[in-house]
N, CA and C atoms of all chains as a GROMACS GRO file, in nm:
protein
  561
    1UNK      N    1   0.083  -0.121   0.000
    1UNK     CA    2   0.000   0.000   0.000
    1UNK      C    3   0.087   0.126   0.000
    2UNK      N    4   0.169   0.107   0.060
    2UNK     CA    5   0.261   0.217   0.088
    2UNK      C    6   0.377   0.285  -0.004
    3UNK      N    7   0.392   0.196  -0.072
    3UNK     CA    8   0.484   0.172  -0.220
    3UNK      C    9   0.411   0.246  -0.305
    4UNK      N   10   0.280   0.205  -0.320
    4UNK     CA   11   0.159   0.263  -0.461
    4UNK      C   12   0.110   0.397  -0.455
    5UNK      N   13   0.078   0.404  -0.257
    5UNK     CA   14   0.016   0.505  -0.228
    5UNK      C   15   0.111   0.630  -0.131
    6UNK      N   16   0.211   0.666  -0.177
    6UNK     CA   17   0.316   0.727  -0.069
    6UNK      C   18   0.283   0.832   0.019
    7UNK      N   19   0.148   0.868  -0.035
    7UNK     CA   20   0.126   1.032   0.022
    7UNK      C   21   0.093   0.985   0.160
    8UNK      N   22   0.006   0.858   0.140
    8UNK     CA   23  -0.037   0.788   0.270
    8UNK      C   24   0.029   0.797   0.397
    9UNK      N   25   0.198   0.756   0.364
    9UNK     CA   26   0.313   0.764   0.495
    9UNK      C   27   0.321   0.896   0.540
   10UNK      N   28   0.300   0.985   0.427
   10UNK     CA   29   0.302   1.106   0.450
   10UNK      C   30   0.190   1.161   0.533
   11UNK      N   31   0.084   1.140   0.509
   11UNK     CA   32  -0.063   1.240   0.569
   11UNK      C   33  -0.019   1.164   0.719
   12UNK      N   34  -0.010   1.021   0.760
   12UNK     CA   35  -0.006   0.948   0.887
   12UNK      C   36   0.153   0.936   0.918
   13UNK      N   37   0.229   1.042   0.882
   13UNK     CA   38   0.374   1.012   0.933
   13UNK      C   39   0.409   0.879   0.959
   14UNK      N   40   0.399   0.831   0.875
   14UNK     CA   41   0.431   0.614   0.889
   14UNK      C   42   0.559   0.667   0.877
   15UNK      N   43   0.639   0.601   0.976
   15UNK     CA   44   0.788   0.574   0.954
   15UNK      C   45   0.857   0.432   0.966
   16UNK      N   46   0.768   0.380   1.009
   16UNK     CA   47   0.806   0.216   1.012
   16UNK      C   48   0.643   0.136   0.967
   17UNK      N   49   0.661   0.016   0.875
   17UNK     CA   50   0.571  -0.070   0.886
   17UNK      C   51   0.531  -0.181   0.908
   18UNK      N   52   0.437  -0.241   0.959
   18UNK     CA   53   0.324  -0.185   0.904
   18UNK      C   54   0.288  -0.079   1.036
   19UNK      N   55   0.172   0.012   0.984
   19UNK     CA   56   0.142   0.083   1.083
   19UNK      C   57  -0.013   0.108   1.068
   20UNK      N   58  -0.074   0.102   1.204
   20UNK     CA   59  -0.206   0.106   1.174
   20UNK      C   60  -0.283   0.232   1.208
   21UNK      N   61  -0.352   0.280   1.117
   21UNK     CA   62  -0.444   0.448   1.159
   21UNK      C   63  -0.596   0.382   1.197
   22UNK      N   64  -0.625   0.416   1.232
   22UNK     CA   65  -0.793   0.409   1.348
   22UNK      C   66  -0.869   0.562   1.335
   23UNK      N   67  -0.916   0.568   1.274
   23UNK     CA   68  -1.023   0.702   1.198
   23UNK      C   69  -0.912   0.808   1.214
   24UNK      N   70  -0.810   0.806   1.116
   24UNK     CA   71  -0.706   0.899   1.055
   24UNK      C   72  -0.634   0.926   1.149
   25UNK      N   73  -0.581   0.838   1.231
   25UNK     CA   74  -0.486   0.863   1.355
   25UNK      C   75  -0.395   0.750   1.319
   26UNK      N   76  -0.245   0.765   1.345
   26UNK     CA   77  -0.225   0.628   1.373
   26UNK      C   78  -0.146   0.554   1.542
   27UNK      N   79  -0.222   0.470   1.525
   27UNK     CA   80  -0.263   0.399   1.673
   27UNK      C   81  -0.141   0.313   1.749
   28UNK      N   82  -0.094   0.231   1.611
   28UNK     CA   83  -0.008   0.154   1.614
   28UNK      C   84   0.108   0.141   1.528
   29UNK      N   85   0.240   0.121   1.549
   29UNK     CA   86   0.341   0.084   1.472
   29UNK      C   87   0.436   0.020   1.502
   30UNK      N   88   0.465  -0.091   1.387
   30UNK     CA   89   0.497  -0.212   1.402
   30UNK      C   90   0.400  -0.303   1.451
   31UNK      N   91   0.462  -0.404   1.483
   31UNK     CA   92   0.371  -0.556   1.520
   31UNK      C   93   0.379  -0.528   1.675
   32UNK      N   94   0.271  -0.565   1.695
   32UNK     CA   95   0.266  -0.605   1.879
   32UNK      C   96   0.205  -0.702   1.896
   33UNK      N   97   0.168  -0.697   2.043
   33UNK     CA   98   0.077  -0.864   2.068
   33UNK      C   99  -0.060  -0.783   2.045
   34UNK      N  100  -0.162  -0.887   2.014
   34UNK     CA  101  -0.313  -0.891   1.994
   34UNK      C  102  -0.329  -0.801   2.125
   35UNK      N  103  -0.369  -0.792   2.207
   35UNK     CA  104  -0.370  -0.755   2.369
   35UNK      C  105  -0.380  -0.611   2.343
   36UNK      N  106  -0.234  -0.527   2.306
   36UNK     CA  107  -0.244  -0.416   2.286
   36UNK      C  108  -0.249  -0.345   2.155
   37UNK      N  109  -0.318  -0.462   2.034
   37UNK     CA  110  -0.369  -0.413   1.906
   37UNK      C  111  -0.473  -0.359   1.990
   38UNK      N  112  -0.548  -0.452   2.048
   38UNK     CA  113  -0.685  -0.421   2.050
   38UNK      C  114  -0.738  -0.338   2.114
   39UNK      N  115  -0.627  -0.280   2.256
   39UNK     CA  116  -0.656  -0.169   2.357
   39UNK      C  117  -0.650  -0.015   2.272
   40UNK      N  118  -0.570  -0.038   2.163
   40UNK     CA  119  -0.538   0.073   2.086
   40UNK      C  120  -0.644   0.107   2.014
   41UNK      N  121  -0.718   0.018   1.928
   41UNK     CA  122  -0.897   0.028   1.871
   41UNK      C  123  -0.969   0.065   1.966
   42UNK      N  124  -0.923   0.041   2.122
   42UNK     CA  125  -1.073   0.051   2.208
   42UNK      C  126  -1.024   0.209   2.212
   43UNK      N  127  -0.986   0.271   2.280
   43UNK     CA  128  -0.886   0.402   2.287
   43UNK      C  129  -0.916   0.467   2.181
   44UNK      N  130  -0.877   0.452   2.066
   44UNK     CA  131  -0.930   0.519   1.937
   44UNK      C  132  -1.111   0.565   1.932
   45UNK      N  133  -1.149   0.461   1.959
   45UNK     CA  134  -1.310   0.465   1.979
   45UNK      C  135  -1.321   0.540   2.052
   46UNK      N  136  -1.295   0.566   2.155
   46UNK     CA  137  -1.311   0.669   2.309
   46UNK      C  138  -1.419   0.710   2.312
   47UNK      N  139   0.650  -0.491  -1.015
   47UNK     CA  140   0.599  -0.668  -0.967
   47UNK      C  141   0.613  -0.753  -1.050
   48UNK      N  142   0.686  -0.867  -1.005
   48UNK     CA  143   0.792  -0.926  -1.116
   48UNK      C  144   0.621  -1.057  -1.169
   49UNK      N  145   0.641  -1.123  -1.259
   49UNK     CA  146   0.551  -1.216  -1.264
   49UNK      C  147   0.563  -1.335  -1.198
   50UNK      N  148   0.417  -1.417  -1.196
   50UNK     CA  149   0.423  -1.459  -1.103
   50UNK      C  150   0.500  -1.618  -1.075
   51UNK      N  151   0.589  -1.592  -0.985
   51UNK     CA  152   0.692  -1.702  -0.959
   51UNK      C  153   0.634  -1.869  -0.984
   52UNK      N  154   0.673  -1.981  -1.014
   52UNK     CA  155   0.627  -2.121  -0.933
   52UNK      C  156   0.628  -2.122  -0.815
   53UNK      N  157   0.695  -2.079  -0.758
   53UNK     CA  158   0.662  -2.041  -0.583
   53UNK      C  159   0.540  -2.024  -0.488
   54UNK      N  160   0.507  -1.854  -0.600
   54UNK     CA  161   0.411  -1.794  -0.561
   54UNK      C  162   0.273  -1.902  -0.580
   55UNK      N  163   0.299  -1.985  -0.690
   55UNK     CA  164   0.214  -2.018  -0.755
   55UNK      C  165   0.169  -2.166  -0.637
   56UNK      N  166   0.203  -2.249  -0.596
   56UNK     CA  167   0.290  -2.316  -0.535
   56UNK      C  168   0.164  -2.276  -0.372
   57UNK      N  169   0.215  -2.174  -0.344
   57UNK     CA  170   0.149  -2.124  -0.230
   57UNK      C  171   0.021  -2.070  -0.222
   58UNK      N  172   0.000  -2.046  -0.368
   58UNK     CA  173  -0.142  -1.966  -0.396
   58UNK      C  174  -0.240  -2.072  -0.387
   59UNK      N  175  -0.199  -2.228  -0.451
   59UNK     CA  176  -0.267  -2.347  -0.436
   59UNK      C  177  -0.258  -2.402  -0.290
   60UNK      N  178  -0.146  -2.414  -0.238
   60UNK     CA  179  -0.198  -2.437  -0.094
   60UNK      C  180  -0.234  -2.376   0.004
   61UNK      N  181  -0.219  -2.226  -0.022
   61UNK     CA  182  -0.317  -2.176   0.065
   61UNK      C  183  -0.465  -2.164   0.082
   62UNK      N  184  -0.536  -2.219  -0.051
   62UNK     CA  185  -0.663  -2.192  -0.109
   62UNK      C  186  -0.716  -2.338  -0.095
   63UNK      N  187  -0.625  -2.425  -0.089
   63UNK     CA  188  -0.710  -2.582  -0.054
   63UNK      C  189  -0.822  -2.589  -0.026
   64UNK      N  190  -0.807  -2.544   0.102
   64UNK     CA  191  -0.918  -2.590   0.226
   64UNK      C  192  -1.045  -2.477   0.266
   65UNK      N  193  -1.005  -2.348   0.161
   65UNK     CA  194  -1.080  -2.231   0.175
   65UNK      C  195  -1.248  -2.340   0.193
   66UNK      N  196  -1.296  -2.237   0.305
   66UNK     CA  197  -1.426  -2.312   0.368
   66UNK      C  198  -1.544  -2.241   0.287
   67UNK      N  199  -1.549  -2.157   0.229
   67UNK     CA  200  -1.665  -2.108   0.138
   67UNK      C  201  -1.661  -1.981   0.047
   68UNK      N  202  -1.757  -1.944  -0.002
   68UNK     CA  203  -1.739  -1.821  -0.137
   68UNK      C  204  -1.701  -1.749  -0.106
   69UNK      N  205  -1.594  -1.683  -0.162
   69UNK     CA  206  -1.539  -1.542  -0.168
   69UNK      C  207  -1.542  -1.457  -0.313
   70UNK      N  208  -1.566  -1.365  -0.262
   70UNK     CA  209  -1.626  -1.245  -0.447
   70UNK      C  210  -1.454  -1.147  -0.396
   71UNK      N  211  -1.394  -1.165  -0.512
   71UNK     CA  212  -1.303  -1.049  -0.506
   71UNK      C  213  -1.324  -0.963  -0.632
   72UNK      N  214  -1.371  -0.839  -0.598
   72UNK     CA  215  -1.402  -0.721  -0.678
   72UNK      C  216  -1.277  -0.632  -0.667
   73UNK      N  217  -1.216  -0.631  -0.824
   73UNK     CA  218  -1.076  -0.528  -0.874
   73UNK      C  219  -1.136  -0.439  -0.885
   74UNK      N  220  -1.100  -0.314  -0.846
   74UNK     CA  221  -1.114  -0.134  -0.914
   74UNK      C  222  -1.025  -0.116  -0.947
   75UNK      N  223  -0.984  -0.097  -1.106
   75UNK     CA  224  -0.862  -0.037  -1.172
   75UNK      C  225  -0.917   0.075  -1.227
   76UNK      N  226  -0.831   0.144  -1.298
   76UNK     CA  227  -0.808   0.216  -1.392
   76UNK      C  228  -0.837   0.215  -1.505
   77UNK      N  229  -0.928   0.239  -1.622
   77UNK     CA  230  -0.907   0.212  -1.743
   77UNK      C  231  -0.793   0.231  -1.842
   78UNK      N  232  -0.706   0.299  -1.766
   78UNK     CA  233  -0.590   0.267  -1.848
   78UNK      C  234  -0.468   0.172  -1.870
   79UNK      N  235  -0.495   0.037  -1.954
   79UNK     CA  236  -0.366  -0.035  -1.965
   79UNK      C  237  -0.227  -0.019  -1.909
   80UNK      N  238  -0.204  -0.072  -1.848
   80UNK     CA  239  -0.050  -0.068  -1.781
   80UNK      C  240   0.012  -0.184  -1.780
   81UNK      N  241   0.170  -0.215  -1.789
   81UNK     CA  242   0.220  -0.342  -1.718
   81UNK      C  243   0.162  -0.365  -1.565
   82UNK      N  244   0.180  -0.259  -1.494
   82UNK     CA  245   0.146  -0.289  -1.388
   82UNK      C  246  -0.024  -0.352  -1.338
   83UNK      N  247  -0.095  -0.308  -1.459
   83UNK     CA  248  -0.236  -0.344  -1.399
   83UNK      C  249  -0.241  -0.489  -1.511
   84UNK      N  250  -0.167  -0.513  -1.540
   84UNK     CA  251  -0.190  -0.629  -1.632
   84UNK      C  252  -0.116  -0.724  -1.524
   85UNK      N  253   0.002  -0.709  -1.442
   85UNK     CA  254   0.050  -0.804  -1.404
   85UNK      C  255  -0.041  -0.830  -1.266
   86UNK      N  256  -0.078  -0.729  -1.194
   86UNK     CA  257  -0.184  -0.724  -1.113
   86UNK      C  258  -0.303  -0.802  -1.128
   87UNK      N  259  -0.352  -0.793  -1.235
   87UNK     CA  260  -0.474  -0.898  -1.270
   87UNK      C  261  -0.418  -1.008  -1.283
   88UNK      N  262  -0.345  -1.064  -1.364
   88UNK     CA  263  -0.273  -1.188  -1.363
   88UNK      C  264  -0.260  -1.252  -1.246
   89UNK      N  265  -0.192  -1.196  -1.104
   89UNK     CA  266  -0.222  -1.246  -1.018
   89UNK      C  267  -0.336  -1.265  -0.959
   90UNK      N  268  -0.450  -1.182  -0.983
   90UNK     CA  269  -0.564  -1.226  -0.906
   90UNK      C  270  -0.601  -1.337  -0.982
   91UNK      N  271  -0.603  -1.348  -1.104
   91UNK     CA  272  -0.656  -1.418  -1.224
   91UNK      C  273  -0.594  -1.582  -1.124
   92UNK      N  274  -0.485  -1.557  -1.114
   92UNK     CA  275  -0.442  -1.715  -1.030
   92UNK      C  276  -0.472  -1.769  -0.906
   93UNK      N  277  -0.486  -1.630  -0.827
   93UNK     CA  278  -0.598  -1.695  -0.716
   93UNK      C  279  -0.757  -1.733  -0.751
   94UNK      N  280  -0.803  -1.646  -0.830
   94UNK     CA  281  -0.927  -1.708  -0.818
   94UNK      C  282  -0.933  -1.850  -0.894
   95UNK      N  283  -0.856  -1.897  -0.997
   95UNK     CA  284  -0.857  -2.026  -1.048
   95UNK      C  285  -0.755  -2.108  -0.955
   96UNK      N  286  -0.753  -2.087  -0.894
   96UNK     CA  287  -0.687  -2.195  -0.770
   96UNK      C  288  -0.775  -2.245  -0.689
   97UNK      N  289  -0.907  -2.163  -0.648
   97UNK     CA  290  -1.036  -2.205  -0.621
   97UNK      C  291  -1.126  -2.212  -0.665
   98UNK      N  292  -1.246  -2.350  -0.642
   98UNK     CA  293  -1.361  -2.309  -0.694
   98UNK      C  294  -1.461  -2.221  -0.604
   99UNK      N  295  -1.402  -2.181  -0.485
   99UNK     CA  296  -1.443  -2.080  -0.406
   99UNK      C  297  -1.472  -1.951  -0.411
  100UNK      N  298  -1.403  -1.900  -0.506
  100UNK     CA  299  -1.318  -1.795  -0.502
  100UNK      C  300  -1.360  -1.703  -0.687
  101UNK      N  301  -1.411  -1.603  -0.689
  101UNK     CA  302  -1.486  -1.564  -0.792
  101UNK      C  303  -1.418  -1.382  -0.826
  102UNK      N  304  -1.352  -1.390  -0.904
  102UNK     CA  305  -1.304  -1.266  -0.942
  102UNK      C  306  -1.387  -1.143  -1.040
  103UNK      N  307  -1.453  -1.018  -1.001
  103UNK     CA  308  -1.518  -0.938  -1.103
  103UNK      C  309  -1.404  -0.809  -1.091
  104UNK      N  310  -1.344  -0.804  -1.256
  104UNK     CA  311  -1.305  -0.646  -1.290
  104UNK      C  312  -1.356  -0.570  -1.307
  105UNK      N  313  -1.326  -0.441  -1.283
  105UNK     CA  314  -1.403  -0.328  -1.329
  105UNK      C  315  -1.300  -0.276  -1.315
  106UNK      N  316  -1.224  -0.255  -1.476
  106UNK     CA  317  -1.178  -0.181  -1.510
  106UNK      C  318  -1.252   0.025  -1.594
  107UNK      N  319  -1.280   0.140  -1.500
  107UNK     CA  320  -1.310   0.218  -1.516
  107UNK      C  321  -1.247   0.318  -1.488
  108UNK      N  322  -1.337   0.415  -1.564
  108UNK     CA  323  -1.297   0.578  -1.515
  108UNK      C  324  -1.313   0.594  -1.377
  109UNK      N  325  -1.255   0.669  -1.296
  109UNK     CA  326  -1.287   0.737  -1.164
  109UNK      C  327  -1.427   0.802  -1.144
  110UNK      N  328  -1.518   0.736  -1.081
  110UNK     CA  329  -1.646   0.770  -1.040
  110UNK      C  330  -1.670   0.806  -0.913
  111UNK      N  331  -1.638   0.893  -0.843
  111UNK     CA  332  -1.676   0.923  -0.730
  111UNK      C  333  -1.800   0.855  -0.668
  112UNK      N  334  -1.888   0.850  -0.763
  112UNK     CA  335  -2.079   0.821  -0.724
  112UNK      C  336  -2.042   0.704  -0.685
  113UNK      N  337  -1.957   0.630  -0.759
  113UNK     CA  338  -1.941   0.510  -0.774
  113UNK      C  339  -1.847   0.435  -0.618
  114UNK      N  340  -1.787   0.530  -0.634
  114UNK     CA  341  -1.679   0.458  -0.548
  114UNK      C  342  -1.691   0.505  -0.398
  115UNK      N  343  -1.794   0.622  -0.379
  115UNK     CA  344  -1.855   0.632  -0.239
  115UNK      C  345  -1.927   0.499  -0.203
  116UNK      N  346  -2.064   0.442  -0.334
  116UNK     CA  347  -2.130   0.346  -0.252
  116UNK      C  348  -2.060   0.212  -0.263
  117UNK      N  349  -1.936   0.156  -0.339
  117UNK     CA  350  -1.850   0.040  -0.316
  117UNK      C  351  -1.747   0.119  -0.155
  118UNK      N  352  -1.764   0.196  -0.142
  118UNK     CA  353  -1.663   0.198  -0.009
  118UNK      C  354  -1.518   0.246  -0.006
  119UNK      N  355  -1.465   0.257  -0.140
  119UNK     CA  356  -1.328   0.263  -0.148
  119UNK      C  357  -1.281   0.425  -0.176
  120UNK      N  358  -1.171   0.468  -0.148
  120UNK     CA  359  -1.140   0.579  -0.179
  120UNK      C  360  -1.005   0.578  -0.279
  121UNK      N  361  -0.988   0.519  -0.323
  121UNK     CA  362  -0.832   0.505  -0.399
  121UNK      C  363  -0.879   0.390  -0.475
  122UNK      N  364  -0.793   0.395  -0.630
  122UNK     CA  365  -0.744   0.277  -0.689
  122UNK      C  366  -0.591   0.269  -0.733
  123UNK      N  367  -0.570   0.158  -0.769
  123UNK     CA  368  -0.660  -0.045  -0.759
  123UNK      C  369  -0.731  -0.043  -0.579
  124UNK      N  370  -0.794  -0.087  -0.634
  124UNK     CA  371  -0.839  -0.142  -0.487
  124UNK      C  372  -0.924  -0.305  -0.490
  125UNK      N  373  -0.907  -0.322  -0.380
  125UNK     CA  374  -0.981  -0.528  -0.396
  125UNK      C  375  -1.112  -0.484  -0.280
  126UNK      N  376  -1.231  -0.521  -0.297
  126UNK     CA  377  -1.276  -0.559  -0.177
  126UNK      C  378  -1.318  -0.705  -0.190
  127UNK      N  379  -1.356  -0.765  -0.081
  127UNK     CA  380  -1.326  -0.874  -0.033
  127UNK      C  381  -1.456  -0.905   0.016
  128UNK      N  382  -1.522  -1.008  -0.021
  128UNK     CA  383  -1.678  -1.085   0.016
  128UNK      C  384  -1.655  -1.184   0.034
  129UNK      N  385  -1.731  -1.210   0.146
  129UNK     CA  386  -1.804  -1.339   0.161
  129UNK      C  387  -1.920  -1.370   0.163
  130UNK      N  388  -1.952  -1.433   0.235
  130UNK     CA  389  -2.164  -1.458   0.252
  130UNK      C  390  -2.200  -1.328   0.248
  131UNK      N  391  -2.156  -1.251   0.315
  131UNK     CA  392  -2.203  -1.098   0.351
  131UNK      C  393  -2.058  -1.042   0.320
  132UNK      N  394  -2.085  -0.897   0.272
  132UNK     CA  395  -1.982  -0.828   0.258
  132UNK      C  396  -1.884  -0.781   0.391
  133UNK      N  397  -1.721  -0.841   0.394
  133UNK     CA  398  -1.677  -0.794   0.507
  133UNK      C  399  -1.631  -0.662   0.524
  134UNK      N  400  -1.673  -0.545   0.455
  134UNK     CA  401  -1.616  -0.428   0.420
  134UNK      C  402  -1.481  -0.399   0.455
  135UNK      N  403  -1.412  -0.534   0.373
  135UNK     CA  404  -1.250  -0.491   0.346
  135UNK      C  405  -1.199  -0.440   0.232
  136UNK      N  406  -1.126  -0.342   0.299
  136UNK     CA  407  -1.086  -0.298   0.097
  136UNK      C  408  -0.907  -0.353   0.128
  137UNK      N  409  -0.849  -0.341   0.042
  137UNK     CA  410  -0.720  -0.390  -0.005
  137UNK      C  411  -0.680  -0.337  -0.100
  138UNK      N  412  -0.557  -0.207  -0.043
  138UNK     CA  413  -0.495  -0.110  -0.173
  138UNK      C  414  -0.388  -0.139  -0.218
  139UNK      N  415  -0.395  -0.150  -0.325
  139UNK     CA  416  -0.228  -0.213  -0.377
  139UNK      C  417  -0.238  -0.386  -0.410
  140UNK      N  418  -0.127  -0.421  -0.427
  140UNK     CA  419  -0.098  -0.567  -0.481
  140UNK      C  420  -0.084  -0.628  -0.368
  141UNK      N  421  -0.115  -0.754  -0.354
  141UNK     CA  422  -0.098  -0.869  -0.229
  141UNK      C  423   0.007  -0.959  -0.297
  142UNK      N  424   0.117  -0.875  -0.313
  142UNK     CA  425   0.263  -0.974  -0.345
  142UNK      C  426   0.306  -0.953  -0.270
  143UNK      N  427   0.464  -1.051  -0.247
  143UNK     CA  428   0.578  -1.076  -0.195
  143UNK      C  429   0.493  -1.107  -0.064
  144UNK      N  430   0.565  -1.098   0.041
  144UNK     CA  431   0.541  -1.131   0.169
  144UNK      C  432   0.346  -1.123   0.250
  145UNK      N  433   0.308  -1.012   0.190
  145UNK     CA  434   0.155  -0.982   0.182
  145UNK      C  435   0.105  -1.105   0.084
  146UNK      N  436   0.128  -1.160  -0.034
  146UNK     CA  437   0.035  -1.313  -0.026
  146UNK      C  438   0.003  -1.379   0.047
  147UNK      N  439   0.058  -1.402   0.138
  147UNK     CA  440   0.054  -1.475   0.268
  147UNK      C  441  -0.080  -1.448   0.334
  148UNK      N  442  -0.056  -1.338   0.383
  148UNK     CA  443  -0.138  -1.231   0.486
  148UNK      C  444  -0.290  -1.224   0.387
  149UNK      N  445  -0.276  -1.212   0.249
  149UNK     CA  446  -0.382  -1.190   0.151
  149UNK      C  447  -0.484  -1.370   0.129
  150UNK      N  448  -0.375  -1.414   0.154
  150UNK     CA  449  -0.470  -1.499   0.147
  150UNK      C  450  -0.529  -1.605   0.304
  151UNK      N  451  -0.473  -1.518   0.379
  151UNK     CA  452  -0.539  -1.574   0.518
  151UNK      C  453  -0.620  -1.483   0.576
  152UNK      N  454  -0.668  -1.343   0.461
  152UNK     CA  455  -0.771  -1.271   0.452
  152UNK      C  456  -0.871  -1.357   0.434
  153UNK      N  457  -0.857  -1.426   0.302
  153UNK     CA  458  -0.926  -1.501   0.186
  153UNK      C  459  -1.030  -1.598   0.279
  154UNK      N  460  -0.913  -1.678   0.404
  154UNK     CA  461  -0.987  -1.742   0.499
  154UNK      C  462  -1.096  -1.730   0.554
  155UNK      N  463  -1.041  -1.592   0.640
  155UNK     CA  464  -1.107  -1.550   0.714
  155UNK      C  465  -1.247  -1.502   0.667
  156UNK      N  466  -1.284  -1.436   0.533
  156UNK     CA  467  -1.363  -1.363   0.519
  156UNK      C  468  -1.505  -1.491   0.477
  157UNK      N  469  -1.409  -1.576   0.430
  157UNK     CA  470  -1.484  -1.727   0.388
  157UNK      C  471  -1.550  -1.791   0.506
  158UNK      N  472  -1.551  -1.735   0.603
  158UNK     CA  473  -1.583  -1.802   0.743
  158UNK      C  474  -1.456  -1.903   0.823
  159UNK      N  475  -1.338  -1.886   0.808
  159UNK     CA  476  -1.269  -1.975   0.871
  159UNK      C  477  -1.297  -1.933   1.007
  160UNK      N  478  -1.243  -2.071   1.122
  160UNK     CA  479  -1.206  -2.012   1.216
  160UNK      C  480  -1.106  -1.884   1.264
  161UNK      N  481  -1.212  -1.815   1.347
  161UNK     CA  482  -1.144  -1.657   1.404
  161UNK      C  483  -0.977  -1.699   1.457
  162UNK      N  484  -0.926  -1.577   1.394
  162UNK     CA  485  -0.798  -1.604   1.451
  162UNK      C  486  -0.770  -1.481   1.586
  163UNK      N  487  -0.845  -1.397   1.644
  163UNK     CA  488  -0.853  -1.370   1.766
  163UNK      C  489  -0.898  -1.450   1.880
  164UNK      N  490  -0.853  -1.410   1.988
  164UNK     CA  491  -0.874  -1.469   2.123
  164UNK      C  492  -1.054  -1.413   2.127
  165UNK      N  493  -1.078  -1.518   2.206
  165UNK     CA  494  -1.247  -1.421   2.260
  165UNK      C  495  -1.220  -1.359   2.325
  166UNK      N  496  -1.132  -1.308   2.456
  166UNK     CA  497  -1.176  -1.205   2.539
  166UNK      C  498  -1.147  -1.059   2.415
  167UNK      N  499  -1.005  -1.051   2.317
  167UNK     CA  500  -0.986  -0.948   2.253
  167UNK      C  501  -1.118  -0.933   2.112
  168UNK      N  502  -1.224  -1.007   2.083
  168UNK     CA  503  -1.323  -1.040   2.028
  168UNK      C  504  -1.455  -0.970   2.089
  169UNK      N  505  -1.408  -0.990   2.204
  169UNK     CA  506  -1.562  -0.945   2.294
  169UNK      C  507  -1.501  -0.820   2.291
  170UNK      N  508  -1.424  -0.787   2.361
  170UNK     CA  509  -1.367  -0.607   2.368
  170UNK      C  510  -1.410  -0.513   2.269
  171UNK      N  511  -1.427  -0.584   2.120
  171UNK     CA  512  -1.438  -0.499   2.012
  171UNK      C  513  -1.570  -0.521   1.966
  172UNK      N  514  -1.669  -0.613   1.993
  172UNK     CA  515  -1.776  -0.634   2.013
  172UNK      C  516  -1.852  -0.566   2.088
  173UNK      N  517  -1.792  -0.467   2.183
  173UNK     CA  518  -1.876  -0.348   2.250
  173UNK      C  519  -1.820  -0.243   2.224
  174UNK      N  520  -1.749  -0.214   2.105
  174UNK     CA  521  -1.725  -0.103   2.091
  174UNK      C  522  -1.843   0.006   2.066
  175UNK      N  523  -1.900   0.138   2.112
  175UNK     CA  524  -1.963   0.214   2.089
  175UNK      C  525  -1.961   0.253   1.975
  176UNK      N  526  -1.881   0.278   1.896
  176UNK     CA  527  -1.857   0.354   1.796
  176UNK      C  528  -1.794   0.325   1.657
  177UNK      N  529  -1.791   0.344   1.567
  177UNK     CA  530  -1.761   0.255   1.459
  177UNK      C  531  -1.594   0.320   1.449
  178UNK      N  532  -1.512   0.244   1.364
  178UNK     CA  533  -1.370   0.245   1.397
  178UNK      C  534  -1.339   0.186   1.213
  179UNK      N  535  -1.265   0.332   1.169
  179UNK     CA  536  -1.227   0.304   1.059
  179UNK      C  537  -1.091   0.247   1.058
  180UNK      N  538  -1.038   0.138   1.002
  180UNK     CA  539  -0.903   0.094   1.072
  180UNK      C  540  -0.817   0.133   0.904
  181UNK      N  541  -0.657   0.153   0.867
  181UNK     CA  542  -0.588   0.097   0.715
  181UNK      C  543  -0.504   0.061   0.804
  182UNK      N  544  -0.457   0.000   0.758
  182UNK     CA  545  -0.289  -0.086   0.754
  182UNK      C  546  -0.234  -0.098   0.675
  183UNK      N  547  -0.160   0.022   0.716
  183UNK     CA  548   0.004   0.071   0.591
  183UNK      C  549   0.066  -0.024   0.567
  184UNK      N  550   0.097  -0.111   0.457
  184UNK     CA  551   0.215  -0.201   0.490
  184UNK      C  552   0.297  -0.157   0.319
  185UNK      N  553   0.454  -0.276   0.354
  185UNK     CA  554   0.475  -0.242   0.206
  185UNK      C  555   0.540  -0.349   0.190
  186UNK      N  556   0.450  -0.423   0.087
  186UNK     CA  557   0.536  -0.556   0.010
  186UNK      C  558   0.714  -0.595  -0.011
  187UNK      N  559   0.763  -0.648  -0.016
  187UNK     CA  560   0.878  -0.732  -0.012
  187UNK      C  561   0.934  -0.802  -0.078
   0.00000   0.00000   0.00000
């Protein structure tokens, strides 16, 4: 995605991937455990 | 994106074996011819004939806004991804190199495989209040 779409890293300052945005934020970067993927979606939701 | 390896090819069949039911993969390209959107189809072209599960529609077009508000997507190429019911996944870019993998244990999942979350992190997101747009930047390999 990031290759095709570059502006992408750009608008969400991705500097490492993968990285995940949660309604145009990003939440997460890099891999973690499931545990604190998911605390990061709940948090995002707020 | 180089074409597609015996490797790739190799993996595209065994990952698709055991796929547990229908999947619709819908392409949004471009109407304009490219190597790149030719080699792009080619690969989908091999997943979906690796299954009889597995059902590929192009739509190769102009940029339709009208269009591409009520499919969901905001960018092309884009894939979305069905099963029984639509899982409103989109998928930007190519599912090569290291992302085949990951693309096709989408393929699983959306087919009804068994969940690959825990239930308690299942239930957590199951009460979420609020709807939660998620992308995941990644970049092929």
């Amino acid at each position: 995605m990031v290759n095709l779409f570059p502006y992408l890293a750009v608008r969400y300052q991705a500097a490492d991937v993968p990285t995940t945005v949660a309604n145009g934020r990003a939440v997460v970067v890099g891999s973690v455990p499931e545990e604190d993927y998911v605390e990061a979606i709940v948090r995002a939701a707020g | 994106m180089s074409q597609i390896t015996e490797q790739d090819r190799a993996r595209i069949q065994r990952g698709l074996r055991d796929l547990g039911g229908p999947v619709v993969l819908r392409y949004y390209t471009s109407d304009v011819d490219s190597w790149y959107s030719r080699s792009e189809r080619a690969l989908l072209e091999e997943i979906a004939g690796a299954s009889p599960h597995v059902a590929l529609e192009v739509h190769a077009d102009r940029w339709d806004p009208g269009r591409e508000a009520t499919v969901g997507i905001r960018r092309t190429p884009a894939l979305t991804v069905a099963g029984a019911r639509d899982s409103r996944v989109c998928y930007y870019g190519v599912p090569d190199g290291y992302e085949l993998e990951v693309f096709l244990r989408l393929l699983h999942a959306v087919a009804g495989g068994p969940p690959s979350l825990g239930e308690a992190s299942a239930a957590r997101l199951r009460a979420l209040a609020r709807p939660v747009h998620l992308e995941v930047l990644a970049s092929p390999t």
